[in-house]
N, C-alpha and C positions, 0 to 999 in steps of 0.2 A: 319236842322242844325245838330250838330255832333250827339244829343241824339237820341237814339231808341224810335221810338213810340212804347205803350203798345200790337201792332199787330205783330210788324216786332220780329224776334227773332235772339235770340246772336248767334255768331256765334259757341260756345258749344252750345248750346240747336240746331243746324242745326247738330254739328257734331253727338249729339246723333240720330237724326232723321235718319240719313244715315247711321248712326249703325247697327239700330235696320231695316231697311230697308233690310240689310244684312241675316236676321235671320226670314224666313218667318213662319215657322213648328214648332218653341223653343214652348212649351206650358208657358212656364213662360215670356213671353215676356213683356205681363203687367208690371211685378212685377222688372224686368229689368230697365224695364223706369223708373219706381218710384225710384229703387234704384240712376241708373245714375243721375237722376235729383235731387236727396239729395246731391251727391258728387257737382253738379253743386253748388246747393247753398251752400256748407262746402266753396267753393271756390278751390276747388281740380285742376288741370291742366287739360286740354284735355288729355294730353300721361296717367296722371292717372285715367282720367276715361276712356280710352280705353282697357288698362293695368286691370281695372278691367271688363270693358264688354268682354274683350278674355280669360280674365280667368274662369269667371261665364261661357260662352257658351261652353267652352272647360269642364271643369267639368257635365255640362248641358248633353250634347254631350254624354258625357262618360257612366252617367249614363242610358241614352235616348240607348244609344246601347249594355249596356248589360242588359236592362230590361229583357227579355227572359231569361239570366242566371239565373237572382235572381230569376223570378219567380218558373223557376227550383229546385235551390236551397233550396227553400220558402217550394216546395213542401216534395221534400227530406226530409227536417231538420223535417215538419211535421211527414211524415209516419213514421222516426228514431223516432221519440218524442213517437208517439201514437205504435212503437212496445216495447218500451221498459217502459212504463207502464200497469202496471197489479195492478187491484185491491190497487188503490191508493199507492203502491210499485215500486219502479222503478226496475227492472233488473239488471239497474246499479248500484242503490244501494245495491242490495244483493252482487253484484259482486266486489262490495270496501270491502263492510262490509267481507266477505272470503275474499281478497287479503289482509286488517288490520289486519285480525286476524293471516292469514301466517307469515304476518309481524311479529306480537307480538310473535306468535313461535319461529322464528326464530332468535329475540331477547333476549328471553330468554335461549335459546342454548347458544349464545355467552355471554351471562353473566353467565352460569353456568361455562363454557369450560374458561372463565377469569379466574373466581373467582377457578376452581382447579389449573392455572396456576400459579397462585398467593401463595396458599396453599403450592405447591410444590416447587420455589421459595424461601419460608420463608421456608420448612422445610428442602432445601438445606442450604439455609444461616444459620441456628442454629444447624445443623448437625444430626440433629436426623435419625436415621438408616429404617424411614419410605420409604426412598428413592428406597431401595432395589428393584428391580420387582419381584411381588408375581407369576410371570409366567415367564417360560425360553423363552429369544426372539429368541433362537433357535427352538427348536419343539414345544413350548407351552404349556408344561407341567408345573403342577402347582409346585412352589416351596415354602419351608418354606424362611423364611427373614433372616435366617442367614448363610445361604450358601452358600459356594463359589463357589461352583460346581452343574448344574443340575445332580440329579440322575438320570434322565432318556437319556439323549444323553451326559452326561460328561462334556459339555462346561465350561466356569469359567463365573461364574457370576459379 
């Protein structure tokens, strides 16, 4: 009559079978079925559970052909890992720890080189005769702060 005997199978459960018939090598092909056959019973569509078996063996696939890279890589990431430890110390870390500490030098320069820009600034703004240069920008001779003129090359200050 119209119903399936408990032998005969739906026609998802054939289309998975021809699937997976597709896929003879997949090492995960078990795990495949099992998944397909959950969407079967969620009630999911054929085109969505296809849509998902071409996805899985396509990612599958993907990984399946650059296994060799990784292992590559595997290896790599090892020997960089084990050259750059010594004596429970990384290399790298001493190598931050001196690029931090440049850093902080170099931070500190510019907070010093502000804070006289700053100084000079305010003691333009309140006019005090600090400003003067205690050295001629001509020859660079030393001058006193009230000068108008270097004694040594004449210029006007």
């Amino acid at each position: 009559m119209g119903l399936l005997s408990s032998k005969e199978k739906s026609p998802t459960e054939k289309r998975i079978d021809e699937l997976l018939l597709e896929i003879r090598d997949l090492p995960l092909k078990e795990q495949l079925r099992k998944s397909l056959q959950k969407l079967a019973r969620e009630g999911k569509s054929i085109l969505e559970i296809e849509q998902y078996y071409r996805d899985t063996v396509a990612k599958t696939q993907f990984i399946l052909n650059r296994r060799e890279e990784y292992v590559k890589e595997a290896k790599l990431a090892d020997t960089v890992y084990k050259a750059y430890i010594t004596d429970g110390v990384s290399r790298l870390e001493k190598v931050n720890g001196r690029f931090l500490a440049s850093l902080s030098i170099k931070a500190d320069v510019l907070i010093e080189q502000n804070n006289r820009i700053i100084q000079l600034l305010e003691q333009q703004i309140t006019g005090e005769s600090s400003l003067v240069p205690s050295f001629c920008p001509e020859c660079g001779a030393k001058t006193e702060a009230n000068r108008e003129f270097c004694i040594h090359c004449g210029i006007k200050l």
